[in-house]
C-alpha positions as CSV (number, residue, x, y, z in Angstrom):
1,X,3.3,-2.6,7.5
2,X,1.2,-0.9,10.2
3,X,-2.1,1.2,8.6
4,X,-0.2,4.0,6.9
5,X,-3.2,5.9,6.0
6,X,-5.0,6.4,9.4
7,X,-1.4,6.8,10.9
8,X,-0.6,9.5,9.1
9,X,-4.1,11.4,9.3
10,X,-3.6,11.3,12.7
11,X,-0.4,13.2,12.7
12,X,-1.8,15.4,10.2
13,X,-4.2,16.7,12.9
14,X,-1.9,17.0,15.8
15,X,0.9,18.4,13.7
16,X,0.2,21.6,15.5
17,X,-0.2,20.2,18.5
18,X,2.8,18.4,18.7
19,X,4.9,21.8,17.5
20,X,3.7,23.1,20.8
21,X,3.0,20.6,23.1
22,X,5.4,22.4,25.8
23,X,3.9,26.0,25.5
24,X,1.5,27.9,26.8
25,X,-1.1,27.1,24.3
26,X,-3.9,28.2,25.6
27,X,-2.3,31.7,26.6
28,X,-1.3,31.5,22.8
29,X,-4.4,30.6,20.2
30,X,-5.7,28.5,22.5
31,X,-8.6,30.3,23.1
32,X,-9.9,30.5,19.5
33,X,-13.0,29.8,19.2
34,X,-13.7,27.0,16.6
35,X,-17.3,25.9,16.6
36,X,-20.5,26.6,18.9
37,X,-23.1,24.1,19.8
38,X,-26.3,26.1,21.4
39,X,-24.6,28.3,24.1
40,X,-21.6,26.0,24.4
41,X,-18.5,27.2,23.0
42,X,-15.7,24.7,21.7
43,X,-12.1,26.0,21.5
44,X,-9.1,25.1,19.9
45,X,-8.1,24.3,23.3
46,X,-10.7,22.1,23.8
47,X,-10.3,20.4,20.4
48,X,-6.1,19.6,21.4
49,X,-6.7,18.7,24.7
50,X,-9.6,16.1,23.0
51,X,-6.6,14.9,20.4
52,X,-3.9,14.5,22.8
53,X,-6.0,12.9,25.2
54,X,-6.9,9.7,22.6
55,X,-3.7,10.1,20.0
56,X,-0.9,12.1,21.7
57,X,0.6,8.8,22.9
58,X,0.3,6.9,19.7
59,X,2.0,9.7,18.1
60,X,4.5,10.6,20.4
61,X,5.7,7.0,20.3
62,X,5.6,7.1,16.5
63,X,7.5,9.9,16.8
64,X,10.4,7.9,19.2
65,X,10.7,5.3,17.2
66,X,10.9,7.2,14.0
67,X,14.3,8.7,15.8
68,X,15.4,5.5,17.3
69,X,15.3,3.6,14.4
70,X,17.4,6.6,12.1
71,X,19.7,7.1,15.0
72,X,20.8,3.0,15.2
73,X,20.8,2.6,11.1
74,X,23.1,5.8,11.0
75,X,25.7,4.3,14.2
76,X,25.4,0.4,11.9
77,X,26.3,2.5,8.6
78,X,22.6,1.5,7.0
79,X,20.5,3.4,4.5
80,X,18.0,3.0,1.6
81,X,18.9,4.0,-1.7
82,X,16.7,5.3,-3.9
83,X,16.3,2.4,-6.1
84,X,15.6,0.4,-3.1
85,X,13.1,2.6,-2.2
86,X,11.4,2.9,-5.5
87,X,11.8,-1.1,-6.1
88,X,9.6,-2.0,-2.8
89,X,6.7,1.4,-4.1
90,X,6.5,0.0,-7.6
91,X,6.1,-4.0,-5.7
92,X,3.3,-2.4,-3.8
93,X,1.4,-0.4,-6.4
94,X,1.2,-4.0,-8.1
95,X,-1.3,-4.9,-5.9
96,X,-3.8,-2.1,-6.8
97,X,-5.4,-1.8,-10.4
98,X,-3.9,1.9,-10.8
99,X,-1.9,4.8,-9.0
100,X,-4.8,6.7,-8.4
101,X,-6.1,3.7,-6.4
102,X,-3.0,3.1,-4.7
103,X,-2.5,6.4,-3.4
104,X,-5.8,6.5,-2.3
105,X,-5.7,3.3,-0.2
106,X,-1.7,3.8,1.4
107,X,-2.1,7.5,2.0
108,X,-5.1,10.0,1.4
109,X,-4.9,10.9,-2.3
110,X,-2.2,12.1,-5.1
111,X,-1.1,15.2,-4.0
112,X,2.6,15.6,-3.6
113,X,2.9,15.9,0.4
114,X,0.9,12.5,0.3
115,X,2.9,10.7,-2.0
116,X,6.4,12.1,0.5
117,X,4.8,10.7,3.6
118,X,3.8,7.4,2.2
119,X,7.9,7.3,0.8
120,X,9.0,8.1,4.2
121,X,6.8,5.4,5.7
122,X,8.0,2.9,3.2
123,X,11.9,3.9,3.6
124,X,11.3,3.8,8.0
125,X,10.1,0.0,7.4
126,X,12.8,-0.5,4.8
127,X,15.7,0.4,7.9
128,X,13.3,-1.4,10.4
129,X,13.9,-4.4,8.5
130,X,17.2,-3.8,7.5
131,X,18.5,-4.1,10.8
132,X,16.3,-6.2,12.4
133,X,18.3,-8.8,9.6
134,X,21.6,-7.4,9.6
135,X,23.6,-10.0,12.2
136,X,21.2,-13.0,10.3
137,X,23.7,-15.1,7.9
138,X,22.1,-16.8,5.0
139,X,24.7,-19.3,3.3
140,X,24.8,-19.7,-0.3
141,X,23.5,-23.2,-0.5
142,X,20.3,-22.6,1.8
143,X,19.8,-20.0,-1.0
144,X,20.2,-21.8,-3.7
145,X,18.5,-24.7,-2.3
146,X,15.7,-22.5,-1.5
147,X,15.5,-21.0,-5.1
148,X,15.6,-24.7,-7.0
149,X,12.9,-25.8,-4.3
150,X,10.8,-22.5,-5.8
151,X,11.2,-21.9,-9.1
152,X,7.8,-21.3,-10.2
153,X,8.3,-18.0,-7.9
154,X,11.4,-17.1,-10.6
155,X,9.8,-18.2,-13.9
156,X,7.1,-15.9,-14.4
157,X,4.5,-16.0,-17.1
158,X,2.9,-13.5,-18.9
159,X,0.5,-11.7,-16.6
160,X,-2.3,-9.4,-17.0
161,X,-4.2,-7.1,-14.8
162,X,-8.1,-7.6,-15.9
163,X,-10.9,-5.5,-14.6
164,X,-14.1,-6.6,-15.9
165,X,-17.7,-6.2,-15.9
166,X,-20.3,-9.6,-16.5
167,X,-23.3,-8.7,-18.1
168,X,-26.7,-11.3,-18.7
169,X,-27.6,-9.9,-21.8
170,X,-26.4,-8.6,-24.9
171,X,-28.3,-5.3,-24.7
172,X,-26.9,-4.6,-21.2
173,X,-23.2,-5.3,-22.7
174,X,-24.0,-2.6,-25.5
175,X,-25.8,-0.5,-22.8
176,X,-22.8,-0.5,-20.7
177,X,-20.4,0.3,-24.4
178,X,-22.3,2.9,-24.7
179,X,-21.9,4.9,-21.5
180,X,-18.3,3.8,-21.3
181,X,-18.1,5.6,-24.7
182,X,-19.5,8.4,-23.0
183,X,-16.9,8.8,-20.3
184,X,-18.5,6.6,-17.7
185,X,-15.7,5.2,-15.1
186,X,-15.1,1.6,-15.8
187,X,-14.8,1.0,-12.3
188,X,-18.3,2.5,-11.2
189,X,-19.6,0.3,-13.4
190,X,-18.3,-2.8,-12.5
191,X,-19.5,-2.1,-8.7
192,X,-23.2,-0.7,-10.1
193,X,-23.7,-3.5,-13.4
194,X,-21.3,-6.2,-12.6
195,X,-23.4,-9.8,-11.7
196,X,-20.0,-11.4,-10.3
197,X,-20.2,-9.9,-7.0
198,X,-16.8,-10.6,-5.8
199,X,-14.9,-8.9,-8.7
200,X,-18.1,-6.0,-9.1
201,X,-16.8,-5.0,-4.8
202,X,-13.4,-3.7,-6.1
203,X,-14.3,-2.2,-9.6
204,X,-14.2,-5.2,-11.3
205,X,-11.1,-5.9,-10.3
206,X,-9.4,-9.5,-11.4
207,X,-5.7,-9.2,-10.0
208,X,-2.7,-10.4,-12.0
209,X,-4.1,-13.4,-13.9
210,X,-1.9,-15.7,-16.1
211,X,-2.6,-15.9,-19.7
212,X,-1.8,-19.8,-19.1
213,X,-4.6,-20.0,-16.1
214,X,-7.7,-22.1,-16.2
215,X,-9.0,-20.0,-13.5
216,X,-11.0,-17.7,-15.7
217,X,-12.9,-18.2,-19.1
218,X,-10.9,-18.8,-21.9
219,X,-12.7,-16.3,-24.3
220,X,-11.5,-13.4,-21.7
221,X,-8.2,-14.8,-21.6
222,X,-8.4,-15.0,-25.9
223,X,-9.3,-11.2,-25.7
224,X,-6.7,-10.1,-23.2
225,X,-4.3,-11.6,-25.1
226,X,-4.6,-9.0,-28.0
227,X,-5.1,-5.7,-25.4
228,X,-3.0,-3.1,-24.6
229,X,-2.7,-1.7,-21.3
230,X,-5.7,0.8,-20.9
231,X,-7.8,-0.7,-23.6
232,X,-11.3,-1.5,-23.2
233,X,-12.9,-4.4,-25.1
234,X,-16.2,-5.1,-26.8
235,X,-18.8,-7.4,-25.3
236,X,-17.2,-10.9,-25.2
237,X,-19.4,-13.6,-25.2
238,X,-19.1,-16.4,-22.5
239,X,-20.6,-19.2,-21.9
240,X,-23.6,-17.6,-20.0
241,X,-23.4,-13.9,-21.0
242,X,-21.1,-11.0,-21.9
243,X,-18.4,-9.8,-20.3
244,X,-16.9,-6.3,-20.7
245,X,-12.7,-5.8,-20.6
246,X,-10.5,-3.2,-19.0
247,X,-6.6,-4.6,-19.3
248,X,-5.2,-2.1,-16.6
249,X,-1.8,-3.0,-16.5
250,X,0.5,-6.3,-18.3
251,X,4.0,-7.8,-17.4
252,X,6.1,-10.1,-19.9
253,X,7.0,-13.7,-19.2
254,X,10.4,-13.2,-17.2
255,X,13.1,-16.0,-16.0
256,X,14.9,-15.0,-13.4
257,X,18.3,-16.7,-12.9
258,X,19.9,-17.6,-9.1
259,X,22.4,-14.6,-9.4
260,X,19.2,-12.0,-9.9
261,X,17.2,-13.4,-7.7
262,X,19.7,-14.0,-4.7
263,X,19.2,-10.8,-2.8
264,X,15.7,-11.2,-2.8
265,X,15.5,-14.8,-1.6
266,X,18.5,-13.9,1.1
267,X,15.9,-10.7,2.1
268,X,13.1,-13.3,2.4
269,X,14.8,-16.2,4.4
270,X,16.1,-13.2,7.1
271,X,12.8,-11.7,7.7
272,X,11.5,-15.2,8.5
273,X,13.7,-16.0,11.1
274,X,13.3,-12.6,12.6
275,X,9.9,-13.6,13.7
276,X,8.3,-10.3,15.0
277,X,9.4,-6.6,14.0
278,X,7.3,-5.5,17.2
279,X,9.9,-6.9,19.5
280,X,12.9,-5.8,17.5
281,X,12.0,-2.7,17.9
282,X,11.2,-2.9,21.3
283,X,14.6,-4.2,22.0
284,X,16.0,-1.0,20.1
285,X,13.9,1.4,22.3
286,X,15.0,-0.3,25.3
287,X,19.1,0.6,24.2
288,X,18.0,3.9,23.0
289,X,18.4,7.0,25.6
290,X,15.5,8.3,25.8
291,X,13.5,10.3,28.3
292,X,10.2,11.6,28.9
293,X,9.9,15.4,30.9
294,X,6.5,15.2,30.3
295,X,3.5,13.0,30.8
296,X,-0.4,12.8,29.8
C-alpha cells in the first residue's frame, strides 16, 4: 500500500486548491496575504501556485485513479463490504502495539476525518485488488494443496504482544515502578531506560511473540503467561538484569480448518500471480475515457 499518511497530507493542503483549480483564483482570494519576510510579501497565490507546481500532478492522478478504479468495480458488479473492510483495519492494527500508534503511523492522528480517509484508502486498495484478481481461477486442489503444505500459518498458538523495558539493576527496575506508578508512559520509557536498543527504538516494542518461543527469556514468557492485556508487571529477574512488562494486546491458540481458511489462501495465491498492481492499474487507465483540458 502506497504511504497513506504523506499522501493524504498532501491532499489535505491542496484540497482548496483542487476545488478551484479552473477559476480565477487569484481574482478571488488569491491575493491574501499570508506571511511577510522583510519587505517581500507571500500570497495565497504564491503559496498554490508553489503546491501545484510540486504535488498538483501527484494528486490529480490520485484523483483519476480514485475514479477509474470505482467506475470499472461498479461496470464488473464489485464492492467491499463492511466486514471486509473492517477484517483487513483490524489485520493492520495487529502490527502496531495500540490504536493510538496505529492511527498515528497510517494517517495523522485519531480524530474522526483521519480515521474516514485512512478507511477510504484501505477500501480503494481493497477494489484495486479485487479486480486486478477477478478473471484469476484458483482450483480447489492447488488450495488445498497449498493449505496442507502451510499449516503452521493455520494452527496458531497463543500469542502475546510484549513491550518491555531491560533494566541492569534492581534499583533502576524499582526506579522505573515507581514513575510508571506515577503516570509515566510505558513507552517513553522503554526508548529513554531500555538497554536492549532494538526493542527501546519502538517503545519497547516485542511484536506478537509465542508463549511456546525460545526466542525470548523464559522468565518473561513465565510472567506473560499470567497478564492481562494492559497490565504492567513487576521487575522480573533475568539472567543478567530486570526486565519491566507491558502485555499490550493477547490472541488465543486458534485452528483454523480448510473451509475457513479457503478464501484467504485463494485471495493469497491470486495476488501472487498478479505480479504488479502498478501495471494493472495502468492498463485500467489506459481503457478509461479520460481527458485532460488542462495542463501544468
Amino acid at each position: 500500500m502506497r504511504n497513506v499518511k504523506l499522501l493524504w497530507g498532501i491532499i489535505g493542503c491542496l484540497l482548496l486548491l483542487l476545488t478551484v483549480l479552473g477559476w480565477d483564483y487569484a481574482g478571488m482570494i488569491g491575493s491574501r496575504k499570508i506571511a511577510t519576510v522583510g519587505s517581500v510579501t507571500l500570497t495565497e497565490a504564491d503559496w498554490t501556485r508553489e503546491l501545484k507546481n510540486k504535488y498538483g500532478k501527484l494528486v490529480l492522478d490520485r484523483m483519476i485513479d480514485r475514479e477509474v478504479i470505482e467506475g470499472q468495480a461498479k461496470k464488473n458488479g464489485i464492492s467491499v463490504s463492511e466486514e471486509e473492510l473492517e477484517r483487513e483495519v483490524n489485520q493492520l492494527q495487529d502490527r502496531f502495539p495500540n490504536q493510538k500508534e496505529f492511527l498515528e503511523g497510517m494517517m495523522s492522528g485519531e480524530t474522526e476525518s483521519a480515521q474516514q480517509e485512512m478507511k477510504d484508502e484501505i477500501r480503494y486498495y481493497l477494489l484495486l485488488e479485487k479486480l486486478a484478481t477477478m478473471d484469476i481461477h484458483i482450483s480447489e486442489e492447488e488450495m488445498f494443496r497449498y493449505y496442507e503444505q502451510n499449516r503452521e500459518k493455520y494452527n496458531q498458538p497463543t500469542l502475546v504482544r510484549i513491550s518491555t523495558i531491560y533494566i541492569n539493576t534492581e534499583v533502576e527496575a524499582k526506579q522505573t515502578m515507581e514513575e510508571l506508578d506515577k503516570g509515566a508512559d510505558f513507552g517513553t520509557l522503554a526508548k529513554e531506560r531500555s538497554t536492549d536498543i532494538y526493542s527501546a527504538a519502538s517503545g519497547g516494542d516485542l511484536g506478537w511473540v509465542s508463549l511456546q518461543s525460545g526466542d525470548i527469556e523464559q522468565a518473561i514468557i513465565d510472567q506473560a503467561m499470567k497478564m492481562k492485556e494492559g497490565q504492567i508487571s513487576s521487575p522480573v529477574a533475568l539472567e543478567k538484569g530486570y526486565a519491566v512488562i507491558k502485555l499490550m494486546k493477547r490472541k488465543e491458540a486458534v485452528v483454523r480448518s480448510f473451509a475457513d481458511a479457503k478464501d484467504d489462501i485463494r485471495r493469497e495465491l491470486a495476488i501472487a500471480q498478479v505480479g504488479s498492481f502498478d501495471k494493472v492499474l495502468e492498463q485500467l487507465r489506459k481503457n478509461a475515457d479520460i481527458k485532460f483540458f488542462q495542463r501544468n
